[in-house]
C-alpha positions in Angstrom: -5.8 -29.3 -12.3 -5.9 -31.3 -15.2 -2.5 -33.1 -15.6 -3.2 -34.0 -19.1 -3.6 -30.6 -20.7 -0.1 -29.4 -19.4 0.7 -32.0 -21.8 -1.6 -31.3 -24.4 -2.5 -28.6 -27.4 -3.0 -24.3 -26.1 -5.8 -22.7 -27.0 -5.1 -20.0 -28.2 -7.0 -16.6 -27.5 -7.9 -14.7 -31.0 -6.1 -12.5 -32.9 -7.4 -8.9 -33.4 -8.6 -9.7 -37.1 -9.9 -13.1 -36.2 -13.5 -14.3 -35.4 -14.0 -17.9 -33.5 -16.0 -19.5 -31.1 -14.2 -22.0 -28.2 -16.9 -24.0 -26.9 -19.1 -21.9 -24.6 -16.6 -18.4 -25.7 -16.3 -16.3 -28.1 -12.8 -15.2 -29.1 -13.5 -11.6 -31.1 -10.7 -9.6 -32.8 -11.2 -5.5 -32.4 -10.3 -4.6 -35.6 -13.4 -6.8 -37.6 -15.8 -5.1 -39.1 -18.6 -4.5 -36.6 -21.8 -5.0 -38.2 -20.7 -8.3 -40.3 -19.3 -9.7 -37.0 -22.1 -9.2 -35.0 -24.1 -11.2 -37.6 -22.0 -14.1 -37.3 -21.9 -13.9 -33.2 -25.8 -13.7 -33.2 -25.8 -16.9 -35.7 -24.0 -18.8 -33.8 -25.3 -17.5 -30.4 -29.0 -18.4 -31.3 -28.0 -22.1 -32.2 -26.1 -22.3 -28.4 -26.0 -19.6 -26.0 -22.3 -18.4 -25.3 -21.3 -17.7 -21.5 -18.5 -15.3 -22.6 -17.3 -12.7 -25.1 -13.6 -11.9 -25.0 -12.5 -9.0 -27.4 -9.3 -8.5 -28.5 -8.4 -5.0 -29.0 -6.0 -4.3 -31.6 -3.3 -1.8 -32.1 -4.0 1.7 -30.4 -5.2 3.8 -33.5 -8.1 0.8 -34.2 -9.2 1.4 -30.8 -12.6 2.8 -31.6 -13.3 -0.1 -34.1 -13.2 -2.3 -30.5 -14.9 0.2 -29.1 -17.8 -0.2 -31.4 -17.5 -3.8 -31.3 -17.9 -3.8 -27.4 -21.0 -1.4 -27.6 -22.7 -3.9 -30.5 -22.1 -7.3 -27.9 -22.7 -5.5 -24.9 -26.3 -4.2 -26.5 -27.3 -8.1 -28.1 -26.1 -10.2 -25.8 -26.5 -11.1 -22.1 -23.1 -12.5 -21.5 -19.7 -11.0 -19.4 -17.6 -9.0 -22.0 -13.5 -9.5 -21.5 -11.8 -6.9 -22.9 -7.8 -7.5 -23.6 -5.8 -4.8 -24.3 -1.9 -5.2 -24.3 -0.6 -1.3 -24.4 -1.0 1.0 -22.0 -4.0 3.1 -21.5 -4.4 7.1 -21.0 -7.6 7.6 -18.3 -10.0 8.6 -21.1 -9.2 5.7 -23.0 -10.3 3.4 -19.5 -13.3 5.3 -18.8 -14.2 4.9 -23.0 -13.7 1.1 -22.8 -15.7 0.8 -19.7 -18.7 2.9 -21.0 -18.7 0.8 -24.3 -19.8 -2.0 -22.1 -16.6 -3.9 -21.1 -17.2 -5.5 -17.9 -13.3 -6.9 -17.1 -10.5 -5.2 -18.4 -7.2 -7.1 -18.7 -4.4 -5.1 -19.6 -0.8 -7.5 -19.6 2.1 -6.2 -18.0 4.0 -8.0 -20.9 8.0 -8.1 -20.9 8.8 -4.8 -22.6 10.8 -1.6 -20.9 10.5 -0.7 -17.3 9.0 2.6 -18.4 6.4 0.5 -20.7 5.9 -1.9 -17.3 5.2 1.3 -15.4 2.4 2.8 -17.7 0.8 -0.5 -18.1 0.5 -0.5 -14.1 -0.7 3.0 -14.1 -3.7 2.0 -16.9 -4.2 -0.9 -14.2 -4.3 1.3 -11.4 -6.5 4.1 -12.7 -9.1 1.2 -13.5 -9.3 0.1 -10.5 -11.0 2.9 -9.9 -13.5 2.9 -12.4 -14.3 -0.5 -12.4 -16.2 -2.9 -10.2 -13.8 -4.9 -7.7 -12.2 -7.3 -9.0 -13.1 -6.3 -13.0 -9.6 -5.5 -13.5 -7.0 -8.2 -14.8 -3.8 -8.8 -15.8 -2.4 -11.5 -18.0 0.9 -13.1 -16.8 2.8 -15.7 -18.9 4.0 -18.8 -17.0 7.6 -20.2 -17.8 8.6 -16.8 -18.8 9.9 -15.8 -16.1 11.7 -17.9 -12.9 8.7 -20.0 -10.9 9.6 -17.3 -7.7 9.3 -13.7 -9.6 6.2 -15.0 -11.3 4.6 -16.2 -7.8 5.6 -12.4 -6.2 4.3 -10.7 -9.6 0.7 -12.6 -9.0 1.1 -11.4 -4.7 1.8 -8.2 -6.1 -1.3 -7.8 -8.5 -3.7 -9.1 -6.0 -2.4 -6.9 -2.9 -3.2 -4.4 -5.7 -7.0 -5.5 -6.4 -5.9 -6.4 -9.9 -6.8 -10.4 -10.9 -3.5 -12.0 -12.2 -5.1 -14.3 -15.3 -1.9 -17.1 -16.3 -1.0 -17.5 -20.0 0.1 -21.1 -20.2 2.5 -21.9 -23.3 1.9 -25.3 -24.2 2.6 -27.8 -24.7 5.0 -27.4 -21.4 8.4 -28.9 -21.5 8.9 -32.0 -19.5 11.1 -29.8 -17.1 9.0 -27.3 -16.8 5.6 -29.2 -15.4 6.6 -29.1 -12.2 7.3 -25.2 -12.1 4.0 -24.8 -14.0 2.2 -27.0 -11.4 3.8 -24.9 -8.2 2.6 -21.4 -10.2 -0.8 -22.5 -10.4 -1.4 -24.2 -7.6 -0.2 -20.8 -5.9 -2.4 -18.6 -8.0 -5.8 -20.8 -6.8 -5.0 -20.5 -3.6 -4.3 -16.7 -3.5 -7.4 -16.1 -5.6 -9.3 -17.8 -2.6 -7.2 -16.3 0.0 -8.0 -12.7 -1.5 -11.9 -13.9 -2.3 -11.1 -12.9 -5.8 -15.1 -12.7 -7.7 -13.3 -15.5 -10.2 -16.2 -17.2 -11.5 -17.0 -14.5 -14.6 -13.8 -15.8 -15.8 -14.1 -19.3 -15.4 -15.0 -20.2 -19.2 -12.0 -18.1 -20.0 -9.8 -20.3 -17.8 -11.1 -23.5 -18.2 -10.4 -22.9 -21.7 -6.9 -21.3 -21.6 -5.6 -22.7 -18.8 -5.0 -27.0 -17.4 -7.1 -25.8 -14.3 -11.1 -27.2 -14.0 -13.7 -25.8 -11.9 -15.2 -27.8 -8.7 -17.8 -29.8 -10.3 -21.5 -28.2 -9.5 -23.6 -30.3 -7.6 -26.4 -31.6 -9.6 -29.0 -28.8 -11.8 -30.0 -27.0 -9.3 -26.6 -26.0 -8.9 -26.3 -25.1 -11.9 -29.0 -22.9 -11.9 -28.1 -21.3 -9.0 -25.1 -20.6 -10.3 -27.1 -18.7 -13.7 -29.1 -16.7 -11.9 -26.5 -15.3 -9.2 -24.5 -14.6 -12.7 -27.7 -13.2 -14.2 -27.7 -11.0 -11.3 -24.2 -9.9 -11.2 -24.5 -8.9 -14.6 -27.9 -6.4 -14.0 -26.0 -5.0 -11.1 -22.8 -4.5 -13.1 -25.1 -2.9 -16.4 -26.5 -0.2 -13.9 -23.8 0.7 -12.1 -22.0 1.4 -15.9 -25.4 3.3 -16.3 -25.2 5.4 -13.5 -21.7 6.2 -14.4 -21.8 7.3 -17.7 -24.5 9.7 -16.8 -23.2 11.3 -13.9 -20.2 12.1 -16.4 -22.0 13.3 -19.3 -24.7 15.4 -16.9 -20.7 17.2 -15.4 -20.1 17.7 -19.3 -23.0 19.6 -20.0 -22.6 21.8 -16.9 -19.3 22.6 -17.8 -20.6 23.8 -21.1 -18.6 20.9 -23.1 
């Protein structure tokens, strides 16, 4: 864990409207314009590849806007697609996002109503189904919330299947370091007790959160570590594939 960015400046993950590149991610709003934004992604792609595209979807009537955005990366660019969506989903809407290419959904519980809590959980648990293991996330805000609830929330998640991402506010209050620390330290360890497949999400952390990857050993490593995800990523692309055909070949049966 890096002490000094629990002290330091958030980054911040885009807003739906906003375009901006973090070091090796790309933060993508869902409500841009498609086509313009995908110009400025492959501009700034071709001068240093990205390892991650995290879209932003907007408010639920632009949904289709993301969804086209998701289809346009997913098509031009070999990279894991995030896709955050903070309001609950109807089971169309989870199969829709997954067939336009989204390869980890993250879908916050947030703070709102129980009943709001509860539908948010039901999107989460319906996309367990469709998705790969561990392609389905959800963001939980540390210091929100007593150090204890938030540690049974992440227990919860994971006994689940579901990745629990943290959503550091910072800079942290002096007082609330230590809490943060204990959260964290908490979270790595369950991720490794569970075997959570973490390391598509590791740009995304790195840059979000005061927690730093193991350092590879040497270029090799490094390699190896590129061509595993390179892999992952052709296994994930035909499993979608074989998916989206079986439903639309049990459309056409049914005559619809």
């Amino acid at each position: 864990m890096d002490e000094l960015k629990l002290r330091g400046p958030s980054i911040r993950l885009a807003t739906p409207k906003e375009l901006r590149r973090e070091g090796s991610v790309f933060l993508v709003g869902g409500e841009l314009p498609p086509r313009p934004s995908l110009e400025t992604l492959f501009e700034s792609h071709c001068i240093s590849p990205a390892e991650l595209f995290h879209l932003s979807f907007g408010a639920p009537e632009t949904f289709p806007q993301g969804e086209e955005l998701a289809r346009l990366i997913k098509k031009n660019f070999t990279a894991h697609l995030v896709g955050r969506i903070d309001y609950p989903l109807s089971p169309s809407q989870v199969e829709r996002a997954y067939a336009a290419g989204i390869d980890i959904i993250d879908i916050p519980l947030g703070s709102g109503t129980e009943d709001d809590r509860k539908e948010r959980l039901a999107s989460l648990e319906y996309a367990r189904e469709i998705f790969p293991r561990w392609a389905v996330a959800s963001t939980l805000p540390v210091g929100d919330a007593p150090a204890g609830a938030t540690i049974a929330a992440i227990d919860d998640l994971l006994n689940r299947r579901i990745v629990p991402l943290p959503e550091v506010p910072l800079p942290t209050a002096a007082d609330g370091r230590d809490d943060t620390g204990t959260i964290l330290r908490h979270l790595v360890a369950a991720w490794r007790r569970h075997r959570v497949a973490i390391a598509p999400l590791q740009p995304l952390i790195v840059l979000t959160t005061p927690l730093v990857p193991a350092r590879p050993d040497g270029i090799l490593r490094g390699f190896i570590d590129r061509l595993r995800d390179r892999q992952l990523l052709a296994a994930a692309d035909l499993r979608r594939t074989l998916r989206v055909r079986q439903v639309e070949e049990s459309f056409e049966s049914a005559g619809l």
